[in-house]
C-alpha positions in Angstrom: -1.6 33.4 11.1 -5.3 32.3 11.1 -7.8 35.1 12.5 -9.9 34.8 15.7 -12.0 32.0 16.1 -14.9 30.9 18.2 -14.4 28.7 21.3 -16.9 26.0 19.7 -13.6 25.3 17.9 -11.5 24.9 20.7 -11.0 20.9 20.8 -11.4 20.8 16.6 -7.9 23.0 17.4 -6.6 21.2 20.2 -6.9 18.0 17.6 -5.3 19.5 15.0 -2.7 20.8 16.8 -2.2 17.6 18.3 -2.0 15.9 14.8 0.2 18.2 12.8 2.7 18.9 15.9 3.1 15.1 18.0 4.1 11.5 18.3 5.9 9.7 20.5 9.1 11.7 20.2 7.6 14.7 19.9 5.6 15.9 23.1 3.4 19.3 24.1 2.6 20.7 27.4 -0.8 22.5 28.3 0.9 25.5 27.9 3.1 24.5 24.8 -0.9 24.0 23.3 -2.0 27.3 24.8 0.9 29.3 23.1 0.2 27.6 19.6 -3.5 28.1 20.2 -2.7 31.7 20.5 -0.3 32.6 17.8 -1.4 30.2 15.0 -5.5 30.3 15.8 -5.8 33.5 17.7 -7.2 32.0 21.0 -6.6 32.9 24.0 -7.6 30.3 26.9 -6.3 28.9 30.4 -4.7 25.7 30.6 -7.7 24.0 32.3 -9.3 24.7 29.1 -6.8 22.6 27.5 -7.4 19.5 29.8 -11.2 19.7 29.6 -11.2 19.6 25.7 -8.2 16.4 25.7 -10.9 14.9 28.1 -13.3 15.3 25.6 -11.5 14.1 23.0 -10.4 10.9 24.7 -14.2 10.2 25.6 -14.9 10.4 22.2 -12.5 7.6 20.9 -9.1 9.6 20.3 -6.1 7.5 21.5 -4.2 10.7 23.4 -1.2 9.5 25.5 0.6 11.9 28.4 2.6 11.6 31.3 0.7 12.1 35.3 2.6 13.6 38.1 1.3 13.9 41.7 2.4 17.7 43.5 0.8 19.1 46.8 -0.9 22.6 46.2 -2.5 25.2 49.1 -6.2 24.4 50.0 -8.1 27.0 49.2 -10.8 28.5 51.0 -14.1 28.9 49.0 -15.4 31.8 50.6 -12.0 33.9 50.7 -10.1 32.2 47.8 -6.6 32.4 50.2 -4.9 29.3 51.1 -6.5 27.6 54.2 -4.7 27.0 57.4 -4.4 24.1 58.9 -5.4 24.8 63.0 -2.9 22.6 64.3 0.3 23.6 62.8 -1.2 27.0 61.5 0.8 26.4 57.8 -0.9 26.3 54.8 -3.5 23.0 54.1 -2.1 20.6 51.5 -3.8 18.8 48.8 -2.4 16.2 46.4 -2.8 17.4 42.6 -2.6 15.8 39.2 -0.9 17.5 36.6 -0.8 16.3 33.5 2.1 17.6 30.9 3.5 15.6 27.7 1.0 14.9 25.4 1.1 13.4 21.9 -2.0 11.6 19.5 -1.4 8.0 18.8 -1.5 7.3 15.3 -2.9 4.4 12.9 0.4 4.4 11.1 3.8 4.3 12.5 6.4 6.5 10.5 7.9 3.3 9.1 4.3 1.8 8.1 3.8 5.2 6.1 7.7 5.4 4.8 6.5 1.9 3.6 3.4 2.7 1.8 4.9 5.8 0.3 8.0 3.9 -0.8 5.6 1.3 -2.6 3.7 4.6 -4.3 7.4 5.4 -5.9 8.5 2.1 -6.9 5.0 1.5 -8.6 5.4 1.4 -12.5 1.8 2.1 -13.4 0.7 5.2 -11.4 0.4 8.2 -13.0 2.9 10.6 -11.8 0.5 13.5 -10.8 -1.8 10.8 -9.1 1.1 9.3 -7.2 2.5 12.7 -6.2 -1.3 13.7 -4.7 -1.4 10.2 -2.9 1.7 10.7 -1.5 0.8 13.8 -0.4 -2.4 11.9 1.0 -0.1 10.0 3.4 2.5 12.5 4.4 -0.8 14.1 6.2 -1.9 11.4 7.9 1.2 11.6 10.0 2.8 15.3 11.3 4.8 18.1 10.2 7.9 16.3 12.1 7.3 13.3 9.2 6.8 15.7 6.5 10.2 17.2 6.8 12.3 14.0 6.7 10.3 12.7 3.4 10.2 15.9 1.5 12.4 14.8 -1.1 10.3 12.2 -2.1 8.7 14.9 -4.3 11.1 15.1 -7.1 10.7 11.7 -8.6 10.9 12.1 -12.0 7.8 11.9 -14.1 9.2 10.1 -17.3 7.1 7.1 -17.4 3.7 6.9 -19.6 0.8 7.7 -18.1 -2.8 6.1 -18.3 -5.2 8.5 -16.5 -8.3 6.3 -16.6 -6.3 3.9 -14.0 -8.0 5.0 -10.8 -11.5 4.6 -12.4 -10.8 1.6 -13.9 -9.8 -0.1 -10.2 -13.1 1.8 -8.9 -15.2 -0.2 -11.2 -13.4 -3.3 -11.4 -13.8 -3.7 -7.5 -17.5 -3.0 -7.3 -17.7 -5.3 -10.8 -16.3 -8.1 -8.4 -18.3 -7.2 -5.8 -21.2 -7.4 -7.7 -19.7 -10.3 -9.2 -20.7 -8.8 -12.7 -19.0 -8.6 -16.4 -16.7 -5.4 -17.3 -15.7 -4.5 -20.9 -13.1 -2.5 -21.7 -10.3 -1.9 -24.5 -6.9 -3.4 -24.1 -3.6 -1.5 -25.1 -0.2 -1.9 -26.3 2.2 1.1 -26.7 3.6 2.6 -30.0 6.7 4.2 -31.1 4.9 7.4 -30.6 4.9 6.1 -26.2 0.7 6.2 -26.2 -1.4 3.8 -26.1 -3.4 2.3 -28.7 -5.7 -0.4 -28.8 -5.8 -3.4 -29.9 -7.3 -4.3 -32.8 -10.0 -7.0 -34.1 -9.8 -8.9 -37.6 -11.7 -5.7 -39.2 -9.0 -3.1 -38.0 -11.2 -1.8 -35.8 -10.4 -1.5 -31.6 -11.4 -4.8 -30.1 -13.4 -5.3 -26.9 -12.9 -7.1 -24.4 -15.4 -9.4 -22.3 -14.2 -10.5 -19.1 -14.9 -12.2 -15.9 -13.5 -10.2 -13.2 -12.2 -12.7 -9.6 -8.9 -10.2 -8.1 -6.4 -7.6 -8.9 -3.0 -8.4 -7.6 0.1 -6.5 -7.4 3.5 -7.8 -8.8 6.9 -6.6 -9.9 5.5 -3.4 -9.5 2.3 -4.1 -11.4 -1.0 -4.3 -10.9 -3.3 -6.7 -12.6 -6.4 -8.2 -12.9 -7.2 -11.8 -12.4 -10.0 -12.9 -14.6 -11.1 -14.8 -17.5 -11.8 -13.6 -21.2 -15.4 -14.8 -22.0 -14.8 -16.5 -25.2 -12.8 -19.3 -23.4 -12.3 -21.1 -20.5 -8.8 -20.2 -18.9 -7.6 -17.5 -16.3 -6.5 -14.3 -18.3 -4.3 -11.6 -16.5 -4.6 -8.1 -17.8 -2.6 -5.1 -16.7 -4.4 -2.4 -15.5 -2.5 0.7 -16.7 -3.3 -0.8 -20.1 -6.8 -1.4 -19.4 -9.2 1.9 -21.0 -12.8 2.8 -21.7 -14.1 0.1 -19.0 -17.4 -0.2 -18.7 -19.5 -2.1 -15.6 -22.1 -4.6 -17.7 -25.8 -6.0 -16.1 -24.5 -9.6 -16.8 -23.4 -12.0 -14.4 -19.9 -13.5 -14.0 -18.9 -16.8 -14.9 -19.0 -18.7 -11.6 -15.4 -19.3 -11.1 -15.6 -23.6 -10.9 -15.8 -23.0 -14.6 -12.8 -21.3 -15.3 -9.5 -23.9 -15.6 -7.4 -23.4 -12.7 -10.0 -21.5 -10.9 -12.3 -24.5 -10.1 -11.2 -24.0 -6.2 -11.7 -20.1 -6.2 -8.7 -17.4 -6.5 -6.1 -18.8 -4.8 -4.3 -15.2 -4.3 -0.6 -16.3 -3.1 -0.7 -19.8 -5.5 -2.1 -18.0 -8.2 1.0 -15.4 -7.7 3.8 -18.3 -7.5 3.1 -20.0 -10.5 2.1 -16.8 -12.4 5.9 -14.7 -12.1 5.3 -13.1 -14.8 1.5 -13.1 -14.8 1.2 -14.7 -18.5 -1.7 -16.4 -19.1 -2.1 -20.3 -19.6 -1.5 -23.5 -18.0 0.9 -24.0 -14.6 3.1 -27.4 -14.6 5.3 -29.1 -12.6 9.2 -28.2 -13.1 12.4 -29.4 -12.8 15.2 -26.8 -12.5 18.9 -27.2 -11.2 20.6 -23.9 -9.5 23.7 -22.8 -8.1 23.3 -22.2 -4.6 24.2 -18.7 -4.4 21.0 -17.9 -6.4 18.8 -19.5 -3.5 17.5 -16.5 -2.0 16.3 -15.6 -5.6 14.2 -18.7 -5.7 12.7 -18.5 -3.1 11.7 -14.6 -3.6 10.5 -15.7 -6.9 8.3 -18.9 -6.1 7.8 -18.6 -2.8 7.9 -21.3 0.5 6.6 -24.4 -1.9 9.5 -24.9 -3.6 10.9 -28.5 -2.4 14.6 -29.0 -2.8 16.4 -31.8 -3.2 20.2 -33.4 -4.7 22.5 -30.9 -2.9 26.3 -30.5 -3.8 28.6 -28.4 -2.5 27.5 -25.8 -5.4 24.0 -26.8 -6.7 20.8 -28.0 -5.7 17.6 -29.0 -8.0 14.5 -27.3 -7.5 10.4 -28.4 -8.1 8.1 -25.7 -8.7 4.7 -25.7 -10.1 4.8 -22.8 -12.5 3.0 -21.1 -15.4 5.3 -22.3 -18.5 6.0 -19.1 -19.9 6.6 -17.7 -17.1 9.1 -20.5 -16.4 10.4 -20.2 -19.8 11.4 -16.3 -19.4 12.5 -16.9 -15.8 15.3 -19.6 -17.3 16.4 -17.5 -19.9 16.5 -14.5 -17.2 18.8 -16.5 -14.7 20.2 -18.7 -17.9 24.3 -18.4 -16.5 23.2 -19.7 -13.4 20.2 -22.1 -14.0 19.0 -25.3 -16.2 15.4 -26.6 -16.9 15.6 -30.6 -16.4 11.7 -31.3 -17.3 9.3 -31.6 -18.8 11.3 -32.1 -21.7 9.4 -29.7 -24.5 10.4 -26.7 -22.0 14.0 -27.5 -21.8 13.9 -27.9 -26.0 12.4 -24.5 -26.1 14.8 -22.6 -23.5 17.5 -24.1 -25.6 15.9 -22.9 -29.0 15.7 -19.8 -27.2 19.5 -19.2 -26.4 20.4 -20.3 -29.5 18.2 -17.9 -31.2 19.9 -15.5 -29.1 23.2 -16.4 -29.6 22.5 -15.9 -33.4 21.7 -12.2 -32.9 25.4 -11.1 -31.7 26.7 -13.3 -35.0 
């Protein structure tokens, strides 16, 4: 129970209340706010109180819904304070009054926006657990205590994934190094047997670092990644972020972006994502693939709206896609009982060496 507090709080109360107890399904009367105000605040005030500070509130921006009826109540005299009389009939004087009763704080984010965002938190693969658990937390109070209750399982999630603590202050710099369109640096890392991370290493044995050109991060197959280009050359690099440490924001500028291959038109987010599936680096071609046509839903969630069909049958259908090549190249060998490359040529050879190769491990 909190202890007595001053009436300068009142509305801060009355807004917290309304936050942690209503939504649309989930209503308080004046006096519903008057009885919580007293047993969970230790204030005691009248219900005009309560509509004075709700006015104040929704003068000052908040989005506060209720329901208005109309009911007649005595006149009062002013001098006396007893109902007035009305000289002709002698019965009391009527007045219309508005009450208002059912009110509840519209909120920026519908129960199913933040199910949603939470949901996305928990699928993630490269958020550390204790970070993902506070964020969650994060969102479960943006809505009310009504919310909180339905999701509260979502806190035994298992923490059983590797975890790189650096991640949320390497997306802080890595957006202000693209706002600033400036250079980062930072050490790239591969896991060991041991499940930590280690770095990569130069010629000399020694941790090699990394100068890149930062344009986007991007999210995919629950990833996130950064969209840039590794100074040394001249093509678009994509590094994951949970295996991005020690990143430091440099003074020089970015390459402009023209001069990156494939970049020449800016960071074309959703194209970028379509022909990257796998986010490897390198070149993007056009491809040839035939499919059975229960698998069509699959293409489409994999390359999106521009693939063009074409040669239909009762069971397959040929599919064009432009596409990163080794991305393509996985993606075959992923969907290889249902799917075969028909060009360019030197990617069907490979995807064939490649199930061969395959075939000779189970020998």
């Amino acid at each position: 129970m909190y202890t007595s507090q001053s009436k300068k709080l009142l509305i801060i109360n009355i807004l917290d209340i309304l936050r942690k107890y209503t939504d649309a399904d989930h209503r308080l009367n004046q006096k519903d706010i008057v009885d919580i105000l007293k047993a969970e605040y230790g204030m005691s005030v009248d219900r005009k109180s309560i509509r004075r500070n709700i006015l104040g509130l929704m003068e000052y921006g908040y989005e506060i819904e209720y329901k208005e009826t109309i009911r007649m109540v005595p006149v009062r005299d002013p001098d006396t304070g007893k109902p007035a009389l009305d000289p002709t009939t002698g019965k009391p004087k009527l007045e219309e009054s508005y009450v208002w009763s059912d009110f509840y704080l519209v909120r920026e984010f519908t129960d199913g926006e933040l199910r949603l965002l939470i949901d996305s938190l928990l699928f993630s693969k490269h958020i550390p657990y204790s970070q993902c658990k506070e964020l969650v937390g994060k969102l479960e109070g943006l809505s009310n205590k009504h919310f909180q209750s339905r999701v509260r399982h979502i806190h035994t999630f298992p923490d059983n994934m590797p975890q790189n603590k650096q991640l949320f202050w390497t997306i802080e710099t890595l957006d202000e190094a693209i706002g600033l369109s400036r250079q980062v640096s930072f050490t790239y890392n591969e896991y060991g047997m041991d499940k930590q991370l280690h770095p990569r290493l130069n010629s000399e044995g020694k941790p090699r670092v990394y100068i890149v050109n930062p344009y986007q991060m991007a999210a995919t197959n629950g990833r996130y990644y950064l969209i840039g280009n590794y100074n040394k050359y001249d093509d678009v690099a994509n590094y994951r972020l949970d295996r991005i440490t020690d990143i430091q924001l440099l003074e020089t500028p970015r390459k402009p972006a023209k001069e990156v291959k494939g970049l020449e038109n800016g960071v074309d987010l959703p194209k970028h994502m379509a022909e990257h599936i796998y986010m490897f680096s390198g070149e993007s071609a056009p491809v040839a693939f035939r499919f059975k046509k229960y698998l069509l839903s699959d293409v489409i969630d994999w390359f999106g709206k521009e693939v063009v069909f074409s040669d239909e049958t009762e069971e397959e259908v040929t599919a064009r896609v432009t596409v990163n090549l080794e991305a393509m190249r996985r993606w075959a060998l992923q969907y290889a009982l249902h799917t075969r490359i028909l060009s360019p040529q030197n990617l069907t050879e490979k995807v064939k060496a490649d199930i061969m190769t395959a075939m000779k491990q189970y020998e």
